[in-house]
C-alpha atoms as an extended CHARMM CRD file, in Angstrom:
* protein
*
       186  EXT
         1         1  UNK       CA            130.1140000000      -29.3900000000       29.8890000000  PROA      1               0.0000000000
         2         2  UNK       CA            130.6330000000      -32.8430000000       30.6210000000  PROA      2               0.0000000000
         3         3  UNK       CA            129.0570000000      -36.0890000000       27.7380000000  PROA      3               0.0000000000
         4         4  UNK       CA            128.2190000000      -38.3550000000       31.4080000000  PROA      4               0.0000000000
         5         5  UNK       CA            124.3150000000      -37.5270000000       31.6620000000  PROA      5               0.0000000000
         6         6  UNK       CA            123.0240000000      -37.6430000000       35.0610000000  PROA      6               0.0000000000
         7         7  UNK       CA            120.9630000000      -40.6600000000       36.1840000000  PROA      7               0.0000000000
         8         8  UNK       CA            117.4560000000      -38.6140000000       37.1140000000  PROA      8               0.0000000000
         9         9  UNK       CA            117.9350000000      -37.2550000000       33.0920000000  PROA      9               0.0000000000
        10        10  UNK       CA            114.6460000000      -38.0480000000       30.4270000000  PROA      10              0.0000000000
        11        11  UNK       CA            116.3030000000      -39.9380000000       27.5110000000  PROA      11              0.0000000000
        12        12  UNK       CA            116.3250000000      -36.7720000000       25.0350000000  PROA      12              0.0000000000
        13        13  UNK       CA            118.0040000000      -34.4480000000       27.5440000000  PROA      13              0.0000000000
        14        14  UNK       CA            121.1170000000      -36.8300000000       27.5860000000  PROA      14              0.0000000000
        15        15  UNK       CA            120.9100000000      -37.7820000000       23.9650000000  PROA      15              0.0000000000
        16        16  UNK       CA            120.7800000000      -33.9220000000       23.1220000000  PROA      16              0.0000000000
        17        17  UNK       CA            123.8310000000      -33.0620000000       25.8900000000  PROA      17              0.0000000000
        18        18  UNK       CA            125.3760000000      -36.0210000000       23.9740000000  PROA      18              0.0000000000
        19        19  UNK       CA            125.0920000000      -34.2620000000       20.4100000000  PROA      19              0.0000000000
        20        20  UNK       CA            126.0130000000      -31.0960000000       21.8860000000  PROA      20              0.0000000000
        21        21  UNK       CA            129.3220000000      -32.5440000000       22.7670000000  PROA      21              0.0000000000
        22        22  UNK       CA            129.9800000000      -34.6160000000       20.1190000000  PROA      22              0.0000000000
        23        23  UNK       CA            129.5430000000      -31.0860000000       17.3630000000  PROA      23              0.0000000000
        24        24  UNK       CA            131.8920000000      -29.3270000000       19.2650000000  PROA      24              0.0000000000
        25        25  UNK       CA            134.4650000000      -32.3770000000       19.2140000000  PROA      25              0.0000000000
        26        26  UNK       CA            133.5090000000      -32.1360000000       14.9280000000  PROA      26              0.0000000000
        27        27  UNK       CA            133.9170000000      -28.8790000000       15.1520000000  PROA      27              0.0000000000
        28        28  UNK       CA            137.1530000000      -28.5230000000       16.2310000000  PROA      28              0.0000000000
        29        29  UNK       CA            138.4010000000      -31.2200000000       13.4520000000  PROA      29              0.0000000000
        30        30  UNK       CA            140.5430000000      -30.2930000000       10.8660000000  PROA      30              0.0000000000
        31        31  UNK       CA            138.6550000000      -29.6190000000        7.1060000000  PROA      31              0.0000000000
        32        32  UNK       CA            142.1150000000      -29.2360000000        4.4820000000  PROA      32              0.0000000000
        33        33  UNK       CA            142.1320000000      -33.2850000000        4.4120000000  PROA      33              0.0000000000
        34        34  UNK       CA            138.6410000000      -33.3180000000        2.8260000000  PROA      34              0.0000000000
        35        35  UNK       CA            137.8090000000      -34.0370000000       -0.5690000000  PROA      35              0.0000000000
        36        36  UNK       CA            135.3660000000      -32.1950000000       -2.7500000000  PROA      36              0.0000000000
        37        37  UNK       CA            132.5630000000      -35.0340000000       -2.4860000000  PROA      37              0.0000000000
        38        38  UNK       CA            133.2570000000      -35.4630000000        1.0990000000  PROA      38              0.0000000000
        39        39  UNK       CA            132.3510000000      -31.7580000000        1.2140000000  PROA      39              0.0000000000
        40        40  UNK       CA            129.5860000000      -32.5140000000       -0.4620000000  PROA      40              0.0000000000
        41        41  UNK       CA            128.3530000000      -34.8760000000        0.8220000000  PROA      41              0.0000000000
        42        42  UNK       CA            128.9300000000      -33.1750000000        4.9850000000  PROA      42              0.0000000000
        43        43  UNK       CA            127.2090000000      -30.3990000000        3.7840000000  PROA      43              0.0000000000
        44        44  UNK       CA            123.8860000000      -31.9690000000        2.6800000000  PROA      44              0.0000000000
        45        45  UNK       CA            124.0510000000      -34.1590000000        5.5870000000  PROA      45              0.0000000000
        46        46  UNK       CA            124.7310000000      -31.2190000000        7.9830000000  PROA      46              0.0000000000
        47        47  UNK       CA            122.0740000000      -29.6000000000        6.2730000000  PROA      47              0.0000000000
        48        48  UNK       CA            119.2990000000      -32.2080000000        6.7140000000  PROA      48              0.0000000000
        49        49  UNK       CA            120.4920000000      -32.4680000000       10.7150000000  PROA      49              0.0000000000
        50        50  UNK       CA            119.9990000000      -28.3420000000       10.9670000000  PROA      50              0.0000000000
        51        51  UNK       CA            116.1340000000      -29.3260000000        9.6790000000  PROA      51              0.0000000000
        52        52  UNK       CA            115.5580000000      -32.1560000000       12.5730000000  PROA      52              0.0000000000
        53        53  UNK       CA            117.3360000000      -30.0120000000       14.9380000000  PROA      53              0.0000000000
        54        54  UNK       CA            115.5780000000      -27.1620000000       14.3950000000  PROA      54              0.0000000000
        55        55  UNK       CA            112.0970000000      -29.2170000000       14.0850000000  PROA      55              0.0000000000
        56        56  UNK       CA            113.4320000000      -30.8160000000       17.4950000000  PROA      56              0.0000000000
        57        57  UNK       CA            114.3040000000      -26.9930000000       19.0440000000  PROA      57              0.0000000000
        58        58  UNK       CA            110.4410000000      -25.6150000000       18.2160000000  PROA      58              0.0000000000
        59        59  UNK       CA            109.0090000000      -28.9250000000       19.7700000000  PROA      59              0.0000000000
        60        60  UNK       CA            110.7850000000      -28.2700000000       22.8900000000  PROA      60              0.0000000000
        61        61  UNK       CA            109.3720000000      -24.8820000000       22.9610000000  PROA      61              0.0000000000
        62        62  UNK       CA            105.9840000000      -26.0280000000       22.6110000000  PROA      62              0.0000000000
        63        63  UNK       CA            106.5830000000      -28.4920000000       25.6610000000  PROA      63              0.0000000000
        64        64  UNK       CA            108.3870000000      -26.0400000000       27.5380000000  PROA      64              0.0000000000
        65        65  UNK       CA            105.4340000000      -23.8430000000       26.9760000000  PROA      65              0.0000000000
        66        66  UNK       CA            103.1690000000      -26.0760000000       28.3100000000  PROA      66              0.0000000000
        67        67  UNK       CA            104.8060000000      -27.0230000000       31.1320000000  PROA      67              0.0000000000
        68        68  UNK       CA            106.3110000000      -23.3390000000       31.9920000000  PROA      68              0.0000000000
        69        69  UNK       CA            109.7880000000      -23.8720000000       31.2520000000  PROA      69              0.0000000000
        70        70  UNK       CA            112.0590000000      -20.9610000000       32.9090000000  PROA      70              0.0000000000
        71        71  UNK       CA            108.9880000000      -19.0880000000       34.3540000000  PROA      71              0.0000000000
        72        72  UNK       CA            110.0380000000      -19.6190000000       37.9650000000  PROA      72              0.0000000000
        73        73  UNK       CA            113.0550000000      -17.3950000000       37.0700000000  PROA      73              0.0000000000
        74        74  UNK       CA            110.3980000000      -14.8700000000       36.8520000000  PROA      74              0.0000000000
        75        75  UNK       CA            110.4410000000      -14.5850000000       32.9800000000  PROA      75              0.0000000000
        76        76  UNK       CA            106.8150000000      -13.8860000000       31.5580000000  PROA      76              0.0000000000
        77        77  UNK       CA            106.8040000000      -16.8250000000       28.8830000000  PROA      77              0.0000000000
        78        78  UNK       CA            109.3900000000      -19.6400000000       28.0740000000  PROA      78              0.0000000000
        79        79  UNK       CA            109.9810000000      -17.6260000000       24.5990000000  PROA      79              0.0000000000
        80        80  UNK       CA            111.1820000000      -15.1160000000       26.5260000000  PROA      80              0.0000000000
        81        81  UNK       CA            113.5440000000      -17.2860000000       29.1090000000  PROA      81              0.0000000000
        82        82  UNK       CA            115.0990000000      -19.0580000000       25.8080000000  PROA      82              0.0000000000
        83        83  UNK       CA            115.5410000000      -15.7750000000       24.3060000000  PROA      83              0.0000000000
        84        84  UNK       CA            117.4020000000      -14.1100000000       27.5210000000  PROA      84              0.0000000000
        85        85  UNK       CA            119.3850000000      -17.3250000000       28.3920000000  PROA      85              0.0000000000
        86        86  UNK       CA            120.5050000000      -18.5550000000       25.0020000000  PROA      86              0.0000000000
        87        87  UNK       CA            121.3050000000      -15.3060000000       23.7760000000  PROA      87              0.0000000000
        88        88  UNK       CA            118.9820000000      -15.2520000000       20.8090000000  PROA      88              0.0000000000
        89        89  UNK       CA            117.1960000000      -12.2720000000       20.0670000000  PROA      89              0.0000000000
        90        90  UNK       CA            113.1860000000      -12.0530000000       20.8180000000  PROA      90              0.0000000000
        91        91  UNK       CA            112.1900000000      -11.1450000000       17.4790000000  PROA      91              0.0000000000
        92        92  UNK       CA            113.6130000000      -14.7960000000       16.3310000000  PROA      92              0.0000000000
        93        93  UNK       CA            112.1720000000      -16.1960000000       19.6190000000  PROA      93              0.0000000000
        94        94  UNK       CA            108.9970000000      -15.3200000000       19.1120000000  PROA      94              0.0000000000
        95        95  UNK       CA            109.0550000000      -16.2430000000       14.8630000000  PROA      95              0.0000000000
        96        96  UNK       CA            110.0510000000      -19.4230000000       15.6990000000  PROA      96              0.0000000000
        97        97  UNK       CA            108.0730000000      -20.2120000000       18.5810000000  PROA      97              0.0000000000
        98        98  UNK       CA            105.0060000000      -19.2140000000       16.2690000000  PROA      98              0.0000000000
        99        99  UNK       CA            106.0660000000      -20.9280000000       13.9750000000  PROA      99              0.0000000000
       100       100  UNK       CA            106.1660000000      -24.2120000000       16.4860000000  PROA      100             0.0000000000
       101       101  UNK       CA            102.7890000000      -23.3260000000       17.1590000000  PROA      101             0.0000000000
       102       102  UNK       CA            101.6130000000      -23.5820000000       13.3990000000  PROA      102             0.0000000000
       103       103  UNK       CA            103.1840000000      -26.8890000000       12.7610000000  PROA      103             0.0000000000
       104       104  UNK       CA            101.1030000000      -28.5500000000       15.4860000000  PROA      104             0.0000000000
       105       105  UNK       CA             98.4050000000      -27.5280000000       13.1870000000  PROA      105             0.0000000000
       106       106  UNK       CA            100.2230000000      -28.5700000000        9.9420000000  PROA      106             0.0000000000
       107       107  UNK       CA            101.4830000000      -32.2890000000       10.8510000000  PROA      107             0.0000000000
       108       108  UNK       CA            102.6080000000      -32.5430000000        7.1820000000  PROA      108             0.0000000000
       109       109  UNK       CA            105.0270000000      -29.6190000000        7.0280000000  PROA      109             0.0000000000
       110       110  UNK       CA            106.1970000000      -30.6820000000       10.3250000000  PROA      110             0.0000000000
       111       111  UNK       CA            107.0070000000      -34.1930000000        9.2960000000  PROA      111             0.0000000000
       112       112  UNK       CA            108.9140000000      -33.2390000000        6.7110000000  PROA      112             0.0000000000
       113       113  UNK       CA            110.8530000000      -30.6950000000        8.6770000000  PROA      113             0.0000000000
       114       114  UNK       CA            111.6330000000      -33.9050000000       10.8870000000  PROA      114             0.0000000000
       115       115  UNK       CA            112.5860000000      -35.6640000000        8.0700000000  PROA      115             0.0000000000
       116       116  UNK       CA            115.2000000000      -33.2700000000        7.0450000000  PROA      116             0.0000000000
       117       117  UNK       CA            113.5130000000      -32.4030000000        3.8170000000  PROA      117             0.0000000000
       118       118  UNK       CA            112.1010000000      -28.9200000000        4.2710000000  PROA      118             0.0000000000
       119       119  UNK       CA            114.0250000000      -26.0180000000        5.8920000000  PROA      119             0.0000000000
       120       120  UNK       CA            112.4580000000      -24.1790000000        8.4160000000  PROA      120             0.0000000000
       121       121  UNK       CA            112.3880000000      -20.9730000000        6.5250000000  PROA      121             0.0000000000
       122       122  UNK       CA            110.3890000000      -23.2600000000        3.8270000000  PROA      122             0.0000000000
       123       123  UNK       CA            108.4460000000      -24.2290000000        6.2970000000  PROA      123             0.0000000000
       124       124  UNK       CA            107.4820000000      -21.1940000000        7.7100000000  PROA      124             0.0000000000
       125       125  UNK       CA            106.4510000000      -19.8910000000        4.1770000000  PROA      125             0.0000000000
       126       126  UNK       CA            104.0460000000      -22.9520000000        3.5700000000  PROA      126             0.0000000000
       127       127  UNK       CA            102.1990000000      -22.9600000000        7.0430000000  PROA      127             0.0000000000
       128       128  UNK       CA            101.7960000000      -18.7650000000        6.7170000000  PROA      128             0.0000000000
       129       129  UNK       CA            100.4160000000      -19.1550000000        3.2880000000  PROA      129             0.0000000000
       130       130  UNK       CA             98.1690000000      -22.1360000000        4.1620000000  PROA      130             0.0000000000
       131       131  UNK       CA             96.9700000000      -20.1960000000        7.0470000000  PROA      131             0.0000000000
       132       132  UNK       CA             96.4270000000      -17.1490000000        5.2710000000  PROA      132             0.0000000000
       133       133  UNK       CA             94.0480000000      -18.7630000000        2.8130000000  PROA      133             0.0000000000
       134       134  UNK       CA             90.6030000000      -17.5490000000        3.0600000000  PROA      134             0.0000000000
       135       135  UNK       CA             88.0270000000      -20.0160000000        4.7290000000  PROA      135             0.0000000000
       136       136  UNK       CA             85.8600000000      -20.7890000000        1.6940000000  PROA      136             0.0000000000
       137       137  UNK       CA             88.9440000000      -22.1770000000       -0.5300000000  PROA      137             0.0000000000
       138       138  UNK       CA             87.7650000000      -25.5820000000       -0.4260000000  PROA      138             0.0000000000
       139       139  UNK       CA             84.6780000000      -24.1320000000       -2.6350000000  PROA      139             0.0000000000
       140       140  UNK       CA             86.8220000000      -22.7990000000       -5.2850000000  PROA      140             0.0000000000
       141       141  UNK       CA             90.4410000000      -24.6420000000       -5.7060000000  PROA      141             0.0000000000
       142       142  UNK       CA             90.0720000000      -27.7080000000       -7.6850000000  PROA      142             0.0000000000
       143       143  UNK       CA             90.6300000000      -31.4960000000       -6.4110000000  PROA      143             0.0000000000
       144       144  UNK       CA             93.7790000000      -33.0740000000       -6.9900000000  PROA      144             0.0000000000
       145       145  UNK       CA             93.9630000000      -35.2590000000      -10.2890000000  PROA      145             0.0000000000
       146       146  UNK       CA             95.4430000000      -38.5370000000      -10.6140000000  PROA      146             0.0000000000
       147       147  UNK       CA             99.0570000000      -38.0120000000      -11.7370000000  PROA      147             0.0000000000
       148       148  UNK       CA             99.4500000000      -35.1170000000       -9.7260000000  PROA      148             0.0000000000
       149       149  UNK       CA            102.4690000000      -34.0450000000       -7.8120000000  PROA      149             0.0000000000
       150       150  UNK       CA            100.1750000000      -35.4420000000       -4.7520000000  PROA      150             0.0000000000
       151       151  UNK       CA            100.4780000000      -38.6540000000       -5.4360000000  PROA      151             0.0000000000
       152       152  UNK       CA            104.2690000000      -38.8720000000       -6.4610000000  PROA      152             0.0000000000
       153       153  UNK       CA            106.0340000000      -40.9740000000       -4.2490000000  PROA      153             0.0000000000
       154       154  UNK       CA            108.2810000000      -39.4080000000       -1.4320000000  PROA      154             0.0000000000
       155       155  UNK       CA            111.2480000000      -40.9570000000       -2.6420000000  PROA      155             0.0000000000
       156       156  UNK       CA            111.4350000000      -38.5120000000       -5.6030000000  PROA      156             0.0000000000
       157       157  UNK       CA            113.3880000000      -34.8920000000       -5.3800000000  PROA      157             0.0000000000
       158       158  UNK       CA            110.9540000000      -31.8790000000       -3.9110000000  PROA      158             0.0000000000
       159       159  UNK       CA            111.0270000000      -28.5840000000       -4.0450000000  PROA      159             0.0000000000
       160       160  UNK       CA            107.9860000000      -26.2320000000       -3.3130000000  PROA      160             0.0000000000
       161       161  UNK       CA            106.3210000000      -25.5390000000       -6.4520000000  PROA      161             0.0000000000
       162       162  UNK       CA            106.0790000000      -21.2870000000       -6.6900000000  PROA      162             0.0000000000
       163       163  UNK       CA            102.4040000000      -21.2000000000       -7.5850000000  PROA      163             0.0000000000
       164       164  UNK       CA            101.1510000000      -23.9770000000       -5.0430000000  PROA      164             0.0000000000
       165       165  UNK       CA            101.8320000000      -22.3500000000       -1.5290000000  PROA      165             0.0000000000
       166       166  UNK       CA             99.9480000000      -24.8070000000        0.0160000000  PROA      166             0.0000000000
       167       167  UNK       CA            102.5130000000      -27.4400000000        0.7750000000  PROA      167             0.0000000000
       168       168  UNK       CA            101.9140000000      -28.4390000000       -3.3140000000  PROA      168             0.0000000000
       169       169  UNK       CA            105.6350000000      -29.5660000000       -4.1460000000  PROA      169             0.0000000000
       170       170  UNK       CA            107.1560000000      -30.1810000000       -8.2240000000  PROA      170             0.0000000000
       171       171  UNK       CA            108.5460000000      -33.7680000000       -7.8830000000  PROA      171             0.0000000000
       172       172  UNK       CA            111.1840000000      -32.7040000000      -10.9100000000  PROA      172             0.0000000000
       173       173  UNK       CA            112.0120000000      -31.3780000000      -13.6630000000  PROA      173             0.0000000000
       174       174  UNK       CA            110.2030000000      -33.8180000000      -15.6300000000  PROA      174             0.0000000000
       175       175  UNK       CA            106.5190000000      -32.9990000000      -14.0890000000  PROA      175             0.0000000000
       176       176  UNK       CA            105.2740000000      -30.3990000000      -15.8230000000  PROA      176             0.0000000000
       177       177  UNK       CA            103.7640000000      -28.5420000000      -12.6300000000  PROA      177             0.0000000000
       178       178  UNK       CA            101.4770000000      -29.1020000000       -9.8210000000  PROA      178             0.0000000000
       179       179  UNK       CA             98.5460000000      -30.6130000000      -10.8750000000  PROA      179             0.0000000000
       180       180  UNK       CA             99.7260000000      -31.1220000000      -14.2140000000  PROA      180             0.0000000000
       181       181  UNK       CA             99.8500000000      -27.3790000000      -15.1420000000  PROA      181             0.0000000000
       182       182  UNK       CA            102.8140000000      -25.4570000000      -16.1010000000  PROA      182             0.0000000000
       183       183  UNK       CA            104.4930000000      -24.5080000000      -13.2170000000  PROA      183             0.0000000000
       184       184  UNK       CA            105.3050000000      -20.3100000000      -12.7260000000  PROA      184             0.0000000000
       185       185  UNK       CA            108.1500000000      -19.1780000000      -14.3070000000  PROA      185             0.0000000000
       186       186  UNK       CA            108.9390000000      -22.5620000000      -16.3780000000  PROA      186             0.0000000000
């Protein structure tokens, strides 16, 4: 594969043939010389850029989708092309091109996904259980209360709070719970 994108190439095809080449060159480096917080340090930043890829990888799919990526090949959906070509197996195809599909629908969880601060399995387990609440919750779950995880800023450390499936997140140790309840198992 060559780094030199062609000239007729949309901005994010060359930028992503760019990164493409530019892993394999890290990839190839040599680890021993690496310090424990340089470790560190890679690992959460490697982790963050799997997020944004992957956020980046189900967008694609949505657009390729629309604009019937790979079906002249004679494939019966662009989940399927990606899945042949690339190797990956349908099952995970299809998940995550569902799962592409729900975050159009949940801008939020997709945001943060782009971010780099949710992992697409996380993700996958907020939009299913958002989705999967019944129509009438608005009737029964109660408002959001000043000093509520809600309205922490985002600069503080999430995680998904356990009893909140709903995107709800515990901004740290120090905050009792969502909504200012104890928080399950703690």
């Amino acid at each position: 594969m060559t780094a030199i994108p062609d000239l007729d190439d949309h901005g994010m095809v060359a930028s992503v043939r760019w990164v493409e080449v530019e892993l394999e060159v890290l990839g190839r480096q040599a680890l021993w010389p690496l310090s424990a917080r340089e470790v560190e340090r890679t690992l959460e930043s490697l982790t963050r850029a799997r997020a944004k890829l992957d956020a980046l990888l189900m967008r694609m799919l949505v657009q390729g989708e629309a604009v019937g990526a790979g079906l002249e090949t004679g494939a019966t959906s662009t989940t399927n092309w990606w899945s042949h070509t690339t190797r990956v197996t349908r099952a995970e195809a299809h998940r995550t091109t569902r799962l592409a599909k729900q975050l159009e629908e949940h801008e939020a969880v997709a945001e943060e996904l782009v971010a780099g601060e949710l992992r697409t399995d996380q993700a996958r387990v907020i939009v299913d259980a958002v989705d999967a609440l019944p129509d009438d919750v608005d009737e029964w779950v109660p408002r959001r209360r000043p000093g509520s995880c809600w309205n922490k800023p985002a600069s503080m450390t999430r995680r998904p709070c356990g009893r909140w499936a709903g995107g709800c997140w515990r901004w740290s140790t120090r905050l009792r719970g969502c909504g200012g309840g104890t928080p399950a198992g703690g």
